[in-house]
C-alpha positions as CSV (number, residue, x, y, z in Angstrom):
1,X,12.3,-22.5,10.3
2,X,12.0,-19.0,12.2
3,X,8.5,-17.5,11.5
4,X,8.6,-14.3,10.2
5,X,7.8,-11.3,12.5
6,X,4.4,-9.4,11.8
7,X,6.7,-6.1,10.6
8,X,7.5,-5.3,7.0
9,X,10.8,-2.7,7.4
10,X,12.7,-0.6,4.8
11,X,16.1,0.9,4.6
12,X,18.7,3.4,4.5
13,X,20.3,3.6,1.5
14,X,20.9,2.0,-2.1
15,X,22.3,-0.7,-0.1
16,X,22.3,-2.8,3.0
17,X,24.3,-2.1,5.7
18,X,25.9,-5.2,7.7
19,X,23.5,-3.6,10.6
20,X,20.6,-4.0,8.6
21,X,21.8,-7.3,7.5
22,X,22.2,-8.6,10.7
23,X,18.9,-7.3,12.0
24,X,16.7,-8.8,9.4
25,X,18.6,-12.0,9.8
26,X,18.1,-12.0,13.7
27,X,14.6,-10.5,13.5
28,X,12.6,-12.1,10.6
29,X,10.7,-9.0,8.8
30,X,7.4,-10.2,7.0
31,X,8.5,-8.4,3.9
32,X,10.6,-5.0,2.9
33,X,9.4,-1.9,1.1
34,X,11.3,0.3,-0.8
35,X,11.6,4.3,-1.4
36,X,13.0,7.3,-3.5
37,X,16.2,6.7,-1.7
38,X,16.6,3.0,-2.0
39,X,17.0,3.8,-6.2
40,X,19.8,4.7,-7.9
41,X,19.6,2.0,-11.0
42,X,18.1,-0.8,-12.6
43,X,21.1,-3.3,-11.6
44,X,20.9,-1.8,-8.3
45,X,17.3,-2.4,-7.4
46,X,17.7,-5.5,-8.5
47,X,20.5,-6.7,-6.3
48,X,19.0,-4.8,-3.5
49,X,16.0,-6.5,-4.0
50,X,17.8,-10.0,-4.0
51,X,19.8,-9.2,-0.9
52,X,16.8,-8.4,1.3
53,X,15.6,-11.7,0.3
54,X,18.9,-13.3,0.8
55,X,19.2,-11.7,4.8
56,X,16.1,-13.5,5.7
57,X,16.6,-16.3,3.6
58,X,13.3,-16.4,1.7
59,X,13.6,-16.1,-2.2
60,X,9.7,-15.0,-2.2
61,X,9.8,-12.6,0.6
62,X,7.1,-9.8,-0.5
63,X,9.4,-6.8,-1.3
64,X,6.4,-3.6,-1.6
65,X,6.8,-0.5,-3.6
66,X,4.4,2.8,-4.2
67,X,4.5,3.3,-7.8
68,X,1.5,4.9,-8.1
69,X,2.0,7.6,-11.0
70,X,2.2,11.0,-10.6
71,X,3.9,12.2,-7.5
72,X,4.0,8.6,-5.9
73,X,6.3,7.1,-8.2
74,X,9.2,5.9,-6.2
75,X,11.3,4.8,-9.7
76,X,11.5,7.7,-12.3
77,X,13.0,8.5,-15.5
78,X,15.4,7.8,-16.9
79,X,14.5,4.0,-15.3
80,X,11.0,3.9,-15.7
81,X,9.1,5.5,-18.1
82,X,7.2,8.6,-16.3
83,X,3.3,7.6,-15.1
84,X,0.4,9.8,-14.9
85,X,-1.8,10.1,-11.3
86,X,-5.1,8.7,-10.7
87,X,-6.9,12.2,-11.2
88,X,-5.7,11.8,-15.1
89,X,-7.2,8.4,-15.2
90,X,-10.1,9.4,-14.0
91,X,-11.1,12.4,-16.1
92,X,-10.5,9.4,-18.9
93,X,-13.4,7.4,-17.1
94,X,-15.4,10.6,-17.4
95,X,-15.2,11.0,-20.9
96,X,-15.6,7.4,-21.6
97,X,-15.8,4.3,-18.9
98,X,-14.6,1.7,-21.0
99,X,-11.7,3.9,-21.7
100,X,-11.0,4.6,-18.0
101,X,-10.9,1.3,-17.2
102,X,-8.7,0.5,-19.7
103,X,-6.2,2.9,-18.3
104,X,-6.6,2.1,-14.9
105,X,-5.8,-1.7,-16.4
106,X,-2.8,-0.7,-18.2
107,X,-0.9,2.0,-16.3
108,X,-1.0,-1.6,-13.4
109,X,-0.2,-3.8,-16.1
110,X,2.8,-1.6,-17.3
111,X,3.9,-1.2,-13.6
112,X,3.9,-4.9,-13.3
113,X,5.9,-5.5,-16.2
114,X,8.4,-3.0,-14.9
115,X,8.7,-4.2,-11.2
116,X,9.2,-8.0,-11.6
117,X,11.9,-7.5,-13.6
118,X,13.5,-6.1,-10.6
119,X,12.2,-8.3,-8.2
120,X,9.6,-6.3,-6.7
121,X,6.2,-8.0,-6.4
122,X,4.1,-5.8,-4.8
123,X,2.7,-2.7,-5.8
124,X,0.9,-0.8,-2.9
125,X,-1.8,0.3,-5.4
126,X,-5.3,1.0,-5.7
127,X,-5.9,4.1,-3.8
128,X,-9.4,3.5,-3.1
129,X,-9.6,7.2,-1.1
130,X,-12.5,9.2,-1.8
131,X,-11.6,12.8,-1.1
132,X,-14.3,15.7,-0.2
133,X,-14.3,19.7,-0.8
134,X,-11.9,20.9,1.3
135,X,-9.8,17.7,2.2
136,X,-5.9,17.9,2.3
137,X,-3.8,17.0,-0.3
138,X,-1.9,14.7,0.7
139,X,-4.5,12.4,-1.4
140,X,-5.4,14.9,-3.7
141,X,-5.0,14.0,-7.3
142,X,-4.1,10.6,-5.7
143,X,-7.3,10.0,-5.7
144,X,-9.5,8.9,-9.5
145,X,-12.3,11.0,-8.4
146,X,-14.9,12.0,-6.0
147,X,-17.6,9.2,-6.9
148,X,-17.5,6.1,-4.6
149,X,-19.0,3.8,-7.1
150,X,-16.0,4.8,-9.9
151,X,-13.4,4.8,-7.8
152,X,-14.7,1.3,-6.7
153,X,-14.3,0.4,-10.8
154,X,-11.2,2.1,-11.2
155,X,-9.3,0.9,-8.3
156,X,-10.9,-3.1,-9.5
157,X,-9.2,-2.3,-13.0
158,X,-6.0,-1.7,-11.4
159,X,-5.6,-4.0,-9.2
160,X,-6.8,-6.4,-12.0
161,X,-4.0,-5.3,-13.8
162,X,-1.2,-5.6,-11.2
163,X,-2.9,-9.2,-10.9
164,X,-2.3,-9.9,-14.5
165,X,1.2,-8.9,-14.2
166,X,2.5,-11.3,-11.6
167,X,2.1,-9.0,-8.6
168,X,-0.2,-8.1,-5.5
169,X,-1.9,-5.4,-4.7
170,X,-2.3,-3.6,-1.6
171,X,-5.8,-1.2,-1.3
172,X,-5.2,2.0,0.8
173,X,-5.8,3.5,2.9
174,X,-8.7,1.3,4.5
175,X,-11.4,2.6,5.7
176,X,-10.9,5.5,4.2
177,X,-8.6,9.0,3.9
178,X,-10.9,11.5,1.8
179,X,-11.7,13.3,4.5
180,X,-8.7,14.1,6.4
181,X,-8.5,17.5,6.3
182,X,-4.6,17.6,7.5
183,X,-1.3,15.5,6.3
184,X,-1.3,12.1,8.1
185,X,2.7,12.4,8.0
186,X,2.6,15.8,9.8
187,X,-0.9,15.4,12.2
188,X,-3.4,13.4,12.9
189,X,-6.3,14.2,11.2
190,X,-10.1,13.6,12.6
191,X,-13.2,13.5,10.7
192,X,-16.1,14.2,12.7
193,X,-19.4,12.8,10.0
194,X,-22.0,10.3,11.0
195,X,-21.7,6.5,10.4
196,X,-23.8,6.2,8.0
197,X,-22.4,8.9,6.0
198,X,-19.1,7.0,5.8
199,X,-20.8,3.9,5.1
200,X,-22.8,5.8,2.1
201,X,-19.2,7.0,0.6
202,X,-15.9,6.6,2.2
203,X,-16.3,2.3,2.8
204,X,-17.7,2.3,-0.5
205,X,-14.5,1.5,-2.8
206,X,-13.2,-0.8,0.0
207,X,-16.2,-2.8,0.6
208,X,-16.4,-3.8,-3.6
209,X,-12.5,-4.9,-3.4
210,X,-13.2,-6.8,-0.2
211,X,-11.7,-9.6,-1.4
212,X,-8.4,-8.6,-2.4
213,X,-5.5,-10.2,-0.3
214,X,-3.9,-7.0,1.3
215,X,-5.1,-3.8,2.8
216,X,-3.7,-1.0,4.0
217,X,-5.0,1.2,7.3
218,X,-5.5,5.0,7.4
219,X,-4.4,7.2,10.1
220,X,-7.2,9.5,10.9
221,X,-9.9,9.2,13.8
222,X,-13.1,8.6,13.3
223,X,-15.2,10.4,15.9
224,X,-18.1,8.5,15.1
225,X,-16.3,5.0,15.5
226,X,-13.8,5.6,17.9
227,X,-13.0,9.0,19.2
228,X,-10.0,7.8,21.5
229,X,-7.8,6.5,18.6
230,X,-7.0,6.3,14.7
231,X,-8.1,3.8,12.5
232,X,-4.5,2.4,12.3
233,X,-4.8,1.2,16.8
234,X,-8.3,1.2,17.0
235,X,-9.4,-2.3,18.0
236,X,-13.2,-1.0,16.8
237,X,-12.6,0.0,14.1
238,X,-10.8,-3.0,12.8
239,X,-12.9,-5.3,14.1
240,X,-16.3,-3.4,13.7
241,X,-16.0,-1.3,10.2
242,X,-12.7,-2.7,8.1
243,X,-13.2,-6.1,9.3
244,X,-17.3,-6.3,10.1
245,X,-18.5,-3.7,8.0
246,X,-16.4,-4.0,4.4
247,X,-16.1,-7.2,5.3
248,X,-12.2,-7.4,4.5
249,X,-10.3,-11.0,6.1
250,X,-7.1,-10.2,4.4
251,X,-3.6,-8.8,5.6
252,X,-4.0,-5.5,6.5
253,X,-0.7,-3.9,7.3
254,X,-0.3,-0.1,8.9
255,X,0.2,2.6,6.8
256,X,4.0,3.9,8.0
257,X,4.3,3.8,11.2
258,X,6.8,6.9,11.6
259,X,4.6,8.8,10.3
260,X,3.8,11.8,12.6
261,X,-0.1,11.5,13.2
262,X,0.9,8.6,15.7
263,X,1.9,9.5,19.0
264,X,4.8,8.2,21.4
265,X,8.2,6.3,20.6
266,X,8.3,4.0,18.0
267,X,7.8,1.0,19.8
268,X,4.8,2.5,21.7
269,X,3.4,2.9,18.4
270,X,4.2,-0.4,17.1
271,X,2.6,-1.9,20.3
272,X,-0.6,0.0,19.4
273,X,-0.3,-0.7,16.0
274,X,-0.5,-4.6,17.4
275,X,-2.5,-4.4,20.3
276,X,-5.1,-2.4,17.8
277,X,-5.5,-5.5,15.3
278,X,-3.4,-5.0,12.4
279,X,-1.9,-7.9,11.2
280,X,1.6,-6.0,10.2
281,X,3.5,-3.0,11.4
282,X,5.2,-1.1,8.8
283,X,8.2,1.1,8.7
284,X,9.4,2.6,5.9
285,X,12.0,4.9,6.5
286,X,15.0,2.8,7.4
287,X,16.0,4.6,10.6
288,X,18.0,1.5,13.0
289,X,17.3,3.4,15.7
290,X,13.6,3.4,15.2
291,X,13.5,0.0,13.9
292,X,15.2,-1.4,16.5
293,X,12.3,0.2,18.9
294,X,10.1,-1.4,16.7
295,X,11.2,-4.8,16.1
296,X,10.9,-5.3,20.1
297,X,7.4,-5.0,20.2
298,X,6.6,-6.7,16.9
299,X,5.7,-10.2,17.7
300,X,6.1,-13.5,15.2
301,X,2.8,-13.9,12.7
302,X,0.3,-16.4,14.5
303,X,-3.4,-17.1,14.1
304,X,-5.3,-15.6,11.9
305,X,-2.7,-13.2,11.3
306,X,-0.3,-15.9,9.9
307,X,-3.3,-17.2,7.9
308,X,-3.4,-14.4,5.9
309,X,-0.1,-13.6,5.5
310,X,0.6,-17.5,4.3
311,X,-2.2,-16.9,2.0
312,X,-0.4,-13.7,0.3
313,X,2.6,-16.1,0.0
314,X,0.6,-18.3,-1.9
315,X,-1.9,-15.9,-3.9
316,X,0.9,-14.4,-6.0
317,X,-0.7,-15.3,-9.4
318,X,1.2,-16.6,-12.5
319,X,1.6,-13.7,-15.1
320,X,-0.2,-13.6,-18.5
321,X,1.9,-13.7,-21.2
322,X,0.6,-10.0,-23.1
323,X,2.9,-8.0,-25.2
324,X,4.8,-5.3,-23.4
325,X,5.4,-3.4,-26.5
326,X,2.3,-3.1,-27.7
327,X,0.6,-2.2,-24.3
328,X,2.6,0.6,-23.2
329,X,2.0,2.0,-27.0
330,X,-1.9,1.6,-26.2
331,X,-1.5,3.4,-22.8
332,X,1.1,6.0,-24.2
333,X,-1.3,6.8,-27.2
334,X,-4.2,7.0,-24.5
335,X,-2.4,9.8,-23.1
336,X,-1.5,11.4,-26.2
337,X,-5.2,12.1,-26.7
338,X,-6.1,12.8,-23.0
């Protein structure tokens, strides 16, 4: 059998085209994610979902999704039931930690029991950002709060929670995005602070969940690290902070590589992204013209890289077997008093 390219790609529409089709088949995509325009309804995700799977013939291809709550919530109402962001969750935790937690544990565990049943099995969820005065909003509310150490508890909860439910979770955006002061999808943003003051706060959240199977990178420089390139290329910072310092040996994947804070084509970027140490380039926006760029410069998974992607494949854990209905009226009344 093929192995499976180090690239996890997306697409146009609410279906495939016989371009994308063919292209997966030839090419061999780790995994898919989907978006806002990939959703039209619940019978349609599904078979969506099932004919990525089908293209690269694997029934347990990861198939990723941001459902975060709030305004990263790729499946709305009237689908799914409409999720509250981080920020909410964390002004629970404020009032009462054990109730925080809670939350954090059931908004996943809810999310979980609404993605499998279409297939989807991973949830790119916790946000382990911890955002400064000042910093853009593209994290923003995103974000449970400004306190490394409950961030570090909340984002545990979650991903606990996905865990519970079947699915994986993927930690972003590694080693950190509180301080960018600019949109990642717009510029690249740099953060000019001392190492130790990163280590102190920003690795924090990242360096508790060490040990979760996938990570995703951040696209801002660090001048401290490496002033030449961001997070997402730099072989330092991999090597040095995400993988020396936190101490993290799982997948770590790009954050979108269309995304405007990286510079040149999109297979320039994609080499980078490679040449850099990820283990995975990710497109999301299901342009063929860029993926095709991209899927030219994205080599098969080997070494350590197909290591961790094997163990994803096998990590997906077995779901408990907890009432839906009387969860979501936990979380629901939760909210009712927050």
């Amino acid at each position: 059998m093929t192995e499976s390219k180090a690239m996890i790609l997306g697409c146009s529409g609410l279906t495939l085209t016989l371009e994308e089709i063919a292209l997966y088949k030839a090419e061999q995509p780790w995994g898919f994610i989907l978006f806002g325009r990939n959703i039209g309804d619940a019978q349609q995700i599904t078979d969506l979902v099932a004919s990525m799977r089908e293209a690269v013939g694997r029934p347990d291809a990861p198939v990723l999704i941001d459902q975060e709550g709030g305004r990263v919530q790729r499946i709305r109402p009237p689908i799914l039931q409409s999720y509250p962001n981080a920020q909410a969750l964390g002004a629970i935790y404020l009032r009462d930690r054990e109730q925080g937690l809670r939350a954090a544990w059931l908004m996943s565990r809810l999310h979980a029991f609404d993605l499998m049943r279409f297939g989807i099995n991973v949830d790119c969820l916790p946000v382990l950002d911890v955002p400064v005065e000042g910093a853009s909003n593209v994290i923003g509310n995103r974000a449970y709060g400004f306190d490394p150490k409950m961030v570090s508890e909340m984002g545990q909860a979650a991903a606990d929670g996905l865990k519970a439910g079947g699915m994986l979770p993927v930690m972003k955006h590694i080693p950190g995005h509180g301080r960018g002061m600019v949109d990642s999808h717009h510029e690249l943003p740099v953060v000019d602070v001392p190492l130790d003051d990163l280590d102190a706060h920003d690795f924090v959240p990242f360096r508790a969940l060490n040990k979760e199977l996938m990570g995703m990178s951040a696209h801002l420089v660090f001048n401290a690290i490496d002033p030449e390139r961001p997070a997402t290329t730099s072989r330092k910072v991999i090597e040095e902070i995400i993988r020396g310092r936190i101490g993290f040996d799982g997948l770590l994947m790009s954050d979108d590589s269309s995304m405007n804070a990286l510079k040149g084509t999109l297979g320039e970027r994609a080499a980078n992204i490679v040449a850099g140490g990820c283990d995975i380039v990710l497109h999301c926006n299901g342009v063929m013209s860029e993926m095709l760029q991209v899927v030219k410069e994205v080599p098969p998974l080997a070494g350590r890289s197909l290591e961790r992607a094997k163990a994803v494949e096998a990590g997906f854990p077995a779901a408990d077997d907890a009432d839906e209905a009387s969860l979501r009226d936990e979380f629901n009344a939760m909210l009712a008093v927050a």
